[in-house]
N, C-alpha and C positions, 0 to 999 in steps of 0.2 A: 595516452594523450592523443593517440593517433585518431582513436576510435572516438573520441569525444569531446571533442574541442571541434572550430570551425576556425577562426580564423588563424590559430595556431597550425593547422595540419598544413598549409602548402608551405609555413617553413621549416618546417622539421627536415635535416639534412640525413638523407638514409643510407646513405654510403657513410657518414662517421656511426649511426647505429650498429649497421650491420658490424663494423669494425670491431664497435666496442661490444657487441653478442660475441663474435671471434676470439677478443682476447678475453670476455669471461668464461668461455666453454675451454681453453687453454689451461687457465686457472683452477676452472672445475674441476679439471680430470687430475691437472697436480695434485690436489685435495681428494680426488675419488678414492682413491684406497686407506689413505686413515679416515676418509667417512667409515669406509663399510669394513675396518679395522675396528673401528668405535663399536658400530652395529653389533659385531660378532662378540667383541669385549664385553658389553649388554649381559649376552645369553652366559659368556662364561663363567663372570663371576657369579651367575647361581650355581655352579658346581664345582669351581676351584677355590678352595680357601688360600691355598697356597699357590699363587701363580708362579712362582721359580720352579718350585718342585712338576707341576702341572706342564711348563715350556719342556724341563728337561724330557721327563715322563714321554710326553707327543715327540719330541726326537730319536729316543729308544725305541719307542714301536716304529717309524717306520722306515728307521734307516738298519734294518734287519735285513739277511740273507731270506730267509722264509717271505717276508711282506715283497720285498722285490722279485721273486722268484714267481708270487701269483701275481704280481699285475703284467709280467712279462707274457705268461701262460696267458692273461686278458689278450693280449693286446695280439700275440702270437695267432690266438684264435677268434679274433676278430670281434671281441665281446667288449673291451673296453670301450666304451664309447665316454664321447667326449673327454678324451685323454689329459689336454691345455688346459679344461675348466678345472676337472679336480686337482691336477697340481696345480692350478693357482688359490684354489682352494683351503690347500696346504700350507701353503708358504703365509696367505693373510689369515691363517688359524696361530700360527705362528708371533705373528706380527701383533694378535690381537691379546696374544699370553707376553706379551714383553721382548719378543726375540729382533735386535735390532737387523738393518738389511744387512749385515755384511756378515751375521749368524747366520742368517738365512742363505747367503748364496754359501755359504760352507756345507751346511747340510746339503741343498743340489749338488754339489759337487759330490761330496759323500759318496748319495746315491748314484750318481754318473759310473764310480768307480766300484761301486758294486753291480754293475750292472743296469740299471733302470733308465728305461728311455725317455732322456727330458726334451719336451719338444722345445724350439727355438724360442716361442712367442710368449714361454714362461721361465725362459733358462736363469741361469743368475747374470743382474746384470737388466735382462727383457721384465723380467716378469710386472716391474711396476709400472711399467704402463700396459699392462693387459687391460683392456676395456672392451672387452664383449660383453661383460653382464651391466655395462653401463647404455642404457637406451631409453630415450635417442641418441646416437652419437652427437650430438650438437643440439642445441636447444638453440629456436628462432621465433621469430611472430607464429607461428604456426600451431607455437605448442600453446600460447596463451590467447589467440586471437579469440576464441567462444568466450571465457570469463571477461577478457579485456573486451570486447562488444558488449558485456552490460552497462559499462559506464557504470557512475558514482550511483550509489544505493543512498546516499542521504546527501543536504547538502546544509552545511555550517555556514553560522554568519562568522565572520570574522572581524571587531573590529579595528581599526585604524587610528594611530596619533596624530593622524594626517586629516581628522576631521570626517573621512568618507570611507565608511565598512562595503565588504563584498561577500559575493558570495563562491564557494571552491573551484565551482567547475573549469572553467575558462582561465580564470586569475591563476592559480594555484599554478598551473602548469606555464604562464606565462612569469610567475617569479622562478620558478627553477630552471629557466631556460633563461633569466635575463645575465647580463655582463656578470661577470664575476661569481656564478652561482652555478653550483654543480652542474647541469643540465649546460652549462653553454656551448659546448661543442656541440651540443645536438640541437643547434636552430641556427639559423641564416635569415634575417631579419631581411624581407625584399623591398625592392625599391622599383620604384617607375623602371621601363624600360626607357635603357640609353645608349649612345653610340662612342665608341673612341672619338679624341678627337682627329684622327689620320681616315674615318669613314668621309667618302664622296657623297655629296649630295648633287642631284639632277635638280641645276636652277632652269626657271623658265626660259633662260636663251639656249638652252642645248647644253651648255656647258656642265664643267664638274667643277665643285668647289670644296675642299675639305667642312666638317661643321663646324669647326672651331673657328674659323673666318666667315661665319655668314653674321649677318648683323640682323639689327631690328629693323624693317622693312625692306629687305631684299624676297624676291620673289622668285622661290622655290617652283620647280613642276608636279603638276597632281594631272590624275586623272580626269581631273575636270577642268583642266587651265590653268594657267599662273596662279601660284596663293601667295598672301603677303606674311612676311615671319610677324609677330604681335610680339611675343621675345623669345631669347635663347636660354632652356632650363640648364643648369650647371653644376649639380649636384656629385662629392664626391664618390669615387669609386671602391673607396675602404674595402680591396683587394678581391670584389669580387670578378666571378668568371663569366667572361661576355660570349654570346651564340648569339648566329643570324639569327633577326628579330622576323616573325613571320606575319602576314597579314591575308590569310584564305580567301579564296569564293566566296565560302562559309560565313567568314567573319572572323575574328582574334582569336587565336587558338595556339594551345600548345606546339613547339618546336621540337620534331622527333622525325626517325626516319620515314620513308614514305609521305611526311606532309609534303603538301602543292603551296608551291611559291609562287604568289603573283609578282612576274615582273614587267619591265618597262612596254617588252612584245610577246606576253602572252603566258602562260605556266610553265612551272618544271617543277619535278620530284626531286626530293630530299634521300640520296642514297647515300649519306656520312655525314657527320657531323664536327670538328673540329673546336677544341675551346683555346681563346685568346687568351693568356694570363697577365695580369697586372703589371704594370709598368713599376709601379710603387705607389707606397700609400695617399700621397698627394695629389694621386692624379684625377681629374678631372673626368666627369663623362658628361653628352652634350645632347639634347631633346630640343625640337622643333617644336614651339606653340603656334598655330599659326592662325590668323583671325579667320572669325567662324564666317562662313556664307550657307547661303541656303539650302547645299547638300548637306549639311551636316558632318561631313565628313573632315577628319584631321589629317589626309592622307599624305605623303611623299615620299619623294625613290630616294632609297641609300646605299650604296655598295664599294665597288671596286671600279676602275677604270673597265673592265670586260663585262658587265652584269648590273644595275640598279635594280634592287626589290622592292617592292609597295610597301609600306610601314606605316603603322598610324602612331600621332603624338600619345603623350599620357592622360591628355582631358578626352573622356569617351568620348565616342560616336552617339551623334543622336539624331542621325537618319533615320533608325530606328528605334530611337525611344519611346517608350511609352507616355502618356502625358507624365503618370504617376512617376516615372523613371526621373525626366524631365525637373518635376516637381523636388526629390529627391537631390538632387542636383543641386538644385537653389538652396534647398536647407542646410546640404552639408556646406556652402560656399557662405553662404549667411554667417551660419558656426563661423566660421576662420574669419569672416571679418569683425564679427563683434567682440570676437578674441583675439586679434592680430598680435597686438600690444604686449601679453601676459605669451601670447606663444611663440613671436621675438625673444622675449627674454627666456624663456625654455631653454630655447637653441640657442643663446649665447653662451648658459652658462653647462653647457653641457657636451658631451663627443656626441656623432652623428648618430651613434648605434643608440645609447641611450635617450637619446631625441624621442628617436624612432619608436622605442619601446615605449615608453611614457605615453605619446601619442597614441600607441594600439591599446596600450590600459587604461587610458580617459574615454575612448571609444566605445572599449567593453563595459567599463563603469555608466555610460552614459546610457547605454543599449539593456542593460537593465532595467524589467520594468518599464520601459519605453512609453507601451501602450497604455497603460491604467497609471501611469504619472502625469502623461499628459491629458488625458481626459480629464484632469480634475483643474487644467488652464482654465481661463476665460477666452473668449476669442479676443487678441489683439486689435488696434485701433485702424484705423478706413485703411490707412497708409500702408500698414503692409500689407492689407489684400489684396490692394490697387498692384503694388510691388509684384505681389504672386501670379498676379492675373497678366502682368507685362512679362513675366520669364515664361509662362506657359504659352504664349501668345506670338515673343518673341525671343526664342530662346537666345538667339544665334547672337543679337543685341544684345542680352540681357547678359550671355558670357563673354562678351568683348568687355562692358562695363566692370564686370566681377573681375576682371582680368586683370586690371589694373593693379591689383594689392601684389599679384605677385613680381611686378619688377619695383626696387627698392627706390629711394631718390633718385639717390645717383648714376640708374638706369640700367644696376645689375639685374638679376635674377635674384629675387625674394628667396633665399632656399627654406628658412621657416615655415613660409606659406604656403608652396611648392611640394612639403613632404608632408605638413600635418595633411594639405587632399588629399595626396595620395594615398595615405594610408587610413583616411577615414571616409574617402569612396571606395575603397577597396577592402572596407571592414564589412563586418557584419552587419554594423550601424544603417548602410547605404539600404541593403538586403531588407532590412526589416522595417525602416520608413518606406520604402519600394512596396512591402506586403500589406501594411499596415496602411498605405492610401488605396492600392489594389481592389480590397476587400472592405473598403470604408464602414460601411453597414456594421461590422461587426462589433461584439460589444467588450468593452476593456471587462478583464476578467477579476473585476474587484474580490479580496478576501476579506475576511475568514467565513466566511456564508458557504456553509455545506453545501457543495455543487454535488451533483450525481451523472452529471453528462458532461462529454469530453466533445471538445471543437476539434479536430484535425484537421486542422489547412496543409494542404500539399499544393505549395508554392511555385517551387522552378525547378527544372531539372538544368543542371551545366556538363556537359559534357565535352573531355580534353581535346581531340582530333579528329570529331568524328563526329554526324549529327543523328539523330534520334532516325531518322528515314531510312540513314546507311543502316542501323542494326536492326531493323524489321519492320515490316510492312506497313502492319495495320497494330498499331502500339495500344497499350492501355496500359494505365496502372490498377495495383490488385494491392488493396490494404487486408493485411490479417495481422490481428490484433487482439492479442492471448487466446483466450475462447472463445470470441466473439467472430460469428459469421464473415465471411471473405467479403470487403465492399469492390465495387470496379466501377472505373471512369477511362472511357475513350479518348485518348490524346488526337486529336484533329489539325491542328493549324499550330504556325510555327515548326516544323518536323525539320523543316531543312537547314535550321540554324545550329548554331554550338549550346542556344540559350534558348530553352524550351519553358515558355510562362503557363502554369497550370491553374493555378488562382482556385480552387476545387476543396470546399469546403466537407469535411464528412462531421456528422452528429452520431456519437455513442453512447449509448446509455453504461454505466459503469455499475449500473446496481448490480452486486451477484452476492449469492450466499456467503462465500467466504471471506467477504470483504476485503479481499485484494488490494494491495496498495503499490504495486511491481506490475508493470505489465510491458512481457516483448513483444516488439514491433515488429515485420519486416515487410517492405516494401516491393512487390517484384512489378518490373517495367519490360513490356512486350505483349507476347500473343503466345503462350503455352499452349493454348488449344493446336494452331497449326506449324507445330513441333518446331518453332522457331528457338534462335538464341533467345534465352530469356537474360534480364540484368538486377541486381538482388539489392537492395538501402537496409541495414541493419540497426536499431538501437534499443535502449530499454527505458520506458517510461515507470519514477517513481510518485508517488503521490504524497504527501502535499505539492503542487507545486509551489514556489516561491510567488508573492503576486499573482498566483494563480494562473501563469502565461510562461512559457519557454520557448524558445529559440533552437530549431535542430540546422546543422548542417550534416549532412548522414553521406558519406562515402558510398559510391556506388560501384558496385565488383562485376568483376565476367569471370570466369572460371579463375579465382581468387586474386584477379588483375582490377586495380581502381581504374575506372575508364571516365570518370566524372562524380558530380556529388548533388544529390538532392536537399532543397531548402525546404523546411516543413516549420508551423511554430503548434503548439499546443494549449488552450485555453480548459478550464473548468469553467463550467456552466449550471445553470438551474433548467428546469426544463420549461420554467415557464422565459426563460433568455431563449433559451432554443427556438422555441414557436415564435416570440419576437423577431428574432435574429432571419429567421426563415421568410418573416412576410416582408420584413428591410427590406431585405435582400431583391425579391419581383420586380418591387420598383427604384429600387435602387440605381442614379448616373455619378460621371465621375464630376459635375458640379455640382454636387453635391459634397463632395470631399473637401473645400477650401477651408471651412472651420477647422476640420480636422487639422489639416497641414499646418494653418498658422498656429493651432496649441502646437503641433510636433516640433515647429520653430521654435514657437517661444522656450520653451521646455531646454529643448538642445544646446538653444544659443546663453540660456544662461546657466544649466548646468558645466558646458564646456568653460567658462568664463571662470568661474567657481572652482573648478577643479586643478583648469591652467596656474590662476593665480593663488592657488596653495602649493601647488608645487614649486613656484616661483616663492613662496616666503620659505618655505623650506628649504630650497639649494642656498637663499640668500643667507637663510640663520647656519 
C-alpha cells in the first residue's frame, strides 16, 4: 500500500506496522520448528513405512556408548564443527518421526549421562527455540520492499450496489484500512492542523489570549499587521497526538528534529520534540481562518506565555500560488458548495472518522479519469467564466466570499464544509486539476485506440524538511524507463522551496519486439556526474492503462530514507497526438486553459453531487 497508493501513504501509522511485523516474526519462529518438522517429515516418509519403529530405530543408534565416544573424539580434536546445528538436527529429525518434546528432552538427557556434550542453546528445555537456520532473523519492509515496488500487475473493475464501480488500486487499500475492517490500526485518517484549546495566541495589541476565547472579528498579530479572524475552525480531536505546528523560511513543512521555527523575534532549532495526549474524546481542537488580504498569507503566532511560533490556518497560501493552483482552489470550493446540502447530511448521519473516509473515497472516485471525462463537457454558460475570471483575478475576494459556507447560521463553524476541503485540497484530486491546467495543451488520453507512445508528465517534486538546493547544486532529473535510453531535464527555478513544480513533459515511443506490457520506472533527482547525493522515485508501469491516463504519486528515498514524493501522471498516445500535442504546446498560455477548467468544474461539481447524495440515500435506507 505503501509503495502504491498516494493519498493513502501519509496515513499509514508505522509504528502500529512495525508492531504488528514484531508480533508476526514472534509467531513465526513459534511455528518455525513444526515448519521445518513438517519439511523433514516430507523426506521421511519416502523411506519409513513404519514411523514408530523408524523413531525407536534413530534413538538406538545414537544414544550408544560407541556413537558418543566418536563425537567426543570430534569435538576433543577440534573436528566437530558446528556442534548446536547437528544436535538440533537431531532432536527435529525426531520430532519429524513422531517423538513428542518431552521424549525428546529424555533422550538429551540420556546422552548427557553417557557422556556427550550438549551444548546450552540446544539442551532439553533450549532446543526449541534454536533459530540459527532461520534467516533473516525478523522479516520487515526490507525483505519485500523490491516486489512490493512493482505495484498491482493488473487492475479490476469492481462493481458497486451503490451505483458507482472502481478501480483496485487506490480504493482497495482504502476499504481495508477503513473503520471496522482488518487494516484499521494501520491508518490514522489526518485532519487539518489544530491547536488545543489552552494554546496562546499573539492578538494585535500585544496581548495573549487563549484560542478558544477568540471570536469572529478579533484581530490576531501576523507578520504583516493586525489580521481580522473571518471565523474559528472547531473540529474534534477523536484522540489524536498534537506537536508544535511549524511554519519554515521554506514554507510548510514537516515537524522533526533540526527544523527552524519561525518565531515572533527571529528563528530557532528544533532539538526535541514532545507529544501532547488527549484530553478525551470530546474534545475540541481550534484553527484560525482569518480574512484574506493581499499577502496572501494566513499567518499567526501560537504558543506558550515564553515563545509564539509563526503558524499558518488550513486554507493555503497563495502568495505563492500558481494561477493554475489558484484556479484549482476555486474548483475544489465550487465542489463543496454545489454539494453542501447532500454533504451536511454525510456528516450528520455519520462518526467523524467515517466522514472523513467517505470524503477521501468520493475524491479518489472523482479523480478517476478526471482528464478524458471532462474533456467530453461542453464549456459551461458566460456566468461561470465571468466567476473564474474574478477568482483568478481576485483571489483574496473571491475566498472571503467562498468562505461564507463554512460558518453555519447560527454563526458556528460549518464542520461538514470544513473537512470535506480539507481533505479534497489535500487529495490527489487538488494535484491532478493543478497538472491538468498546468500542461493545458495536452490531449485527454481517449481508449481503446491502439496508442504506441507514452506521455510522461513529471509534475512536482514535495519534499518533507528540506529543499531541492539544500541536497544538491545543480539538480536534474534522469527518467530510465525499461530499455529505453536515459531522458534528462534541468530543474532551474523554484530550488528553494519544499514544492518544486516541473510541468516536463517526455514522449516515448513503446513500440519493441516483445511487446512488452510491464515496464519499470525509476526516477533519479540530482547530479551523479559530480558525485553528488543522488534521490531515487520507484514504480512499475502496466499497460493497458485504464482511460488510458494514470496518476503516480512515487515516494522518493535517500539511502532507503523517504525524504519526499514525486507527482507524475501517464497518458497513451498515437504518434500522430504526439506531433499535435508538441506543436500545442510552442504556442501554448495559461488563458488559454479557462475552457478546460470550467469542463473540470462542471464535471466535478456534479459528479461529487452524485456520489454525496448516494451515499446519503444509502445511510438513510
Amino acid at each position: 500500500m505503501y509503495n502504491q497508493t498516494s493519498d493513502l501513504r501519509s496515513q499509514l501509522v508505522i509504528d502500529n506496522i512495525n508492531s504488528a511485523m514484531d508480533a508476526f516474526n514472534v509467531t513465526l519462529r513459534e511455528k518455525a520448528v513444526k515448519w521445518y518438522t513438517h519439511v523433514l517429515l516430507k523426506d521421511y516418509m519416502k523411506y519409513a513405512g513404519d514411523i514408530q519403529s523408524a523413531k525407536n530405530g534413530y534413538i538406538d543408534q545414537i544414544c550408544t556408548s560407541k556413537w558418543v565416544t566418536y563425537k567426543m573424539k570430534q569435538y576433543n580434536d577440534g573436528t566437530w564443527l558446528n556442534p548446536s546445528w547437528e544436535e538440533f538436527h537431531h532432536w527435529i529429525k525426531l520430532s519429524a518421526l513422531g517423538a513428542s518434546d518431552d521424549e525428546i528432552n529424555t533422550v538429551i538427557e540420556k546422552l548427557k549421562n553417557l557422556g556427550l556434550r550438549i551444548f546450552p542453546d540446544v539442551d532439553a528445555g533450549a532446543w526449541q527455540h534454536y533459530f540459527v537456520w532461520y534467516s533473516p532473523s525478523s522479516i520487515d519492509h526490507n525483505d519485500i520492499d523490491k516486489d512490493a515496488a512493482r505495484g498491482e500487475l493488473e487492475e479490476v473493475y469492481m462493481p458497486s450496489v451503490y451505483g458507482t464501480g472502481s478501480y483496485m488500486n487506490e480504493e482497495n487499500s482504502f476499504e481495508f484500512t477503513a473503520s471496522d475492517q482488518p487494516g484499521e490500526q494501520y491508518r490514522s485518517v489526518p485532519y487539518s492542523s489544530c491547536f488545543s484549546s489552552r494554546t496562546k495566541v499573539l492578538m494585535a495589541n500585544g496581548m495573549l489570549t487563549e484560542i478558544e476565547q477568540i471570536k469572529v472579528g478579533d484581530h490576531v498579530a501576523s507578520p504583516h499587521g493586525p489580521r481580522s479572524v473571518m471565523f474559528v475552525s472547531t473540529p474534534n480531536r477523536n484522540g489524536r497526538t498534537l506537536f508544535i505546528p511549524t511554519l519554515g523560511s521554506k514554507g510548510i513543512g514537516c515537524l522533526g528534529v533540526h527544523t527552524r521555527l519561525v518565531h515572533s523575534n527571529g528563528e530557532m532549532e528544533v532539538l526535541s520534540i514532545q507529544a501532547q495526549q488527549a484530553d478525551g474524546e470530546e474534545e475540541l481542537l481550534y484553527d484560525l481562518i482569518l480574512e484574506p488580504d493581499c499577502t496572501g498569507l494566513f499567518e499567526y503566532f501560537v504558543g506558550d506565555e515564553k515563545m509564539q511560533f509563526l503558524v499558518a490556518s488550513e486554507i493555503p497560501s497563495f502568495s505563492t500560488a500558481t494561477v493554475t493552483e489558484k484556479v484549482a482552489c476555486a474548483i475544489i470550493l465550487n465542489m463543496i458548495k454545489a454539494s453542501l446540502k447532500p454533504i451536511e447530511s454525510m456528516k450528520s448521519s455519520m462518526l467523524s472518522q467515517q466522514f472523513n473516509h467517505k470524503i477521501q473515497m468520493i475524491a479518489f472516485q472523482i479523480s478517476a479519469g478526471l482528464l478524458c471525462n471532462a474533456a467530453q463537457y461542453s464549456t459551461p454558460a458566460v456566468s461561470h467564466t465571468e466567476r473564474f475570471k474574478y477568482a483568478c483575478m481576485n483571489f483574496a475576494e473571491y475566498l472571503k466570499d467562498a468562505a461564507a459556507m463554512f460558518v453555519s447560521q447560527d454563526g458556528k463553524y460549518n464542520a461538514a464544509a470544513g473537512e470535506a476541503f480539507a481533505h479534497l485540497s489535500a487529495s490527489r484530486l487538488f494535484y491532478q486539476i493543478s497538472s491538468i491546467l498546468d500542461l493545458g495543451y495536452r490531449k485527454p488520453a481517449l481508449m481503446p485506440a491502439k496508442k504506441d507512445w507514452m506521455g510522461l508528465s513529471v509534475l512536482s517534486i514535495h519534499t518533507h524538511s528540506t529543499s531541492i538546493s539544500d541536497m544538491c547544486s545543480t539538480p536534474e532529473i534522469i527518467i530510465h524507463l525499461h530499455q529505453f535510453p536515459p531522458m534528462k531535464h534541468a530543474l532551474t527555478e523554484g530550488l528553494d522551496q519544499f514544492i518544486l513544480h516541473v510541468k516536463k513533459v517526455f514522449y516515448i515511443s513503446c513500440r519493441n519486439e516483445n511487446n512488452d506490457n510491464e515496464f519499470d520506472l525509476s526516477i533519479t533527482i540530482g547530479n551523479a556526474g559530480l558525485a553528488e547525493k543522488v534521490f531515487n522515485a520507484f514504480t512499475h508501469i502496466v499497460l493497458p492503462l485504464h482511460h488510458g491516463y494514470r496518476h503516480y504519486c512515487m515516494p522518493v528515498f535517500s539511502d532507503k530514507k523517504e525524504i519526499g514524493f514525486l507527482v507524475m501522471d501517464v497518458r497513451m498516445l498515437s504518434e500522430a497526438e504526439v506531433e499535435e500535442e508538441k506543436s500545442a504546446s510552442s504556442g501554448w498560455e495559461h488563458s488559454s486553459n479557462l475552457p478546460l477548467a470550467l469542463r473540470l468544474s462542471e464535471y466535478a461539481n456534479k459528479k461529487l453531487f452524485v456520489l454525496c447524495s448516494t451515499n446519503e440515500a444509502n445511510t438513510s435506507k
